[in-house]
C-alpha positions in Angstrom: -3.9 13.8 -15.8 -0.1 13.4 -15.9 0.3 16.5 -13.9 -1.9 14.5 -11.5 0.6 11.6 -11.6 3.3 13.4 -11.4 2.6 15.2 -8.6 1.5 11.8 -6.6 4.8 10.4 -7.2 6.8 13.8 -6.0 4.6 13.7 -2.6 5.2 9.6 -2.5 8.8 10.8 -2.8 8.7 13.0 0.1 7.0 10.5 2.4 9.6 8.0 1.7 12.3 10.8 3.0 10.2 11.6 5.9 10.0 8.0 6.6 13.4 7.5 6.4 14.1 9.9 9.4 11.6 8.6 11.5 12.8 6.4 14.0 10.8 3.1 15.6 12.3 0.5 18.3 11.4 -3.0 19.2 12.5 -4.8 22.4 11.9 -8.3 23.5 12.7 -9.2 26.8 12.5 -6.6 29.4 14.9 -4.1 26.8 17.5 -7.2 26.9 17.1 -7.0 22.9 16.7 -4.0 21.2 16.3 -3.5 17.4 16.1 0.0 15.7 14.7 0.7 12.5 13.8 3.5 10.4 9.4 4.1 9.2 10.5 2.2 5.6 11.4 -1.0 7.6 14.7 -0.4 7.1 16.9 -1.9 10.4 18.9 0.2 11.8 20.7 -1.3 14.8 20.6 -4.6 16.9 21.6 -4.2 20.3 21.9 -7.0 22.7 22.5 -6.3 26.2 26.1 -8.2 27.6 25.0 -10.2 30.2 21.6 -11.5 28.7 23.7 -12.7 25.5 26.7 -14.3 27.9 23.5 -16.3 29.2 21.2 -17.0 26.6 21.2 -20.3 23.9 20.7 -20.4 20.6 17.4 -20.8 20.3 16.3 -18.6 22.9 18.0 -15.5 21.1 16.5 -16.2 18.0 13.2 -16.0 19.3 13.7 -12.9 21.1 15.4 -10.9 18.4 12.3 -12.1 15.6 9.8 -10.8 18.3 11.9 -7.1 18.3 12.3 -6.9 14.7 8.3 -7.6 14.7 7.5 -5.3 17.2 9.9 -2.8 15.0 8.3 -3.6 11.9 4.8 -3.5 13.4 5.5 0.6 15.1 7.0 1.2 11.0 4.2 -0.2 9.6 1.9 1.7 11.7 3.7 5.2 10.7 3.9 4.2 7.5 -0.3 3.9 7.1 -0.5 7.2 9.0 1.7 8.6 6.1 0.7 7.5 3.4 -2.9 7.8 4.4 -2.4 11.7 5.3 -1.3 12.1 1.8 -4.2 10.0 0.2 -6.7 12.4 2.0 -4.7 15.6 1.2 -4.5 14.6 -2.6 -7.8 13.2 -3.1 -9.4 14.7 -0.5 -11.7 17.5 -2.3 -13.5 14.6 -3.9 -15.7 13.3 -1.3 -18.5 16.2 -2.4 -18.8 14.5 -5.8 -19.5 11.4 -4.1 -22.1 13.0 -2.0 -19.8 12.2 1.2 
């Protein structure tokens, strides 16, 4: 059983690293705003294009760089479910025939 446990924590380990070289983007405003961020949610970068930040408020900024980070955060999120659930089938995967799946 700890062999089991142990071995789910090694392959969670290994996810996390693969995560962490897998790269996501989220833009808001035509690629105006672009925010970079890694499949753990980690951000990267924030890059905000010259002109559109000599031009823009405030308020309109903020707005636009929380729908890129969300848009990031969604595309990591998304990866991150693919991983995680790729290693939930390959570890617990030979159990479906004693469920009589």
């Amino acid at each position: 059983m700890f062999d089991k446990l142990f071995e789910a924590q090694q392959k969670a380990g290994e996810v996390k690293k693969r995560l962490d070289g897998i790269t996501v983007s989220g833009t808001a405003e035509g690629g105006k705003i672009t925010v970079i961020a890694n499949g753990n949610k980690v951000i990267q970068s924030i890059n905000i294009d010259d002109d559109f930040y000599k031009d823009a408020d405030k308020e309109e900024l903020e707005e636009l760089l929380v729908v890129a980070v969300n848009k990031a955060m969604g595309q990591a999120d998304n990866i991150s479910q693919s991983e995680m659930a790729a290693l939930t089938k390959d570890m617990f995967g030979g159990l479906g025939g004693m469920f009589g799946k």
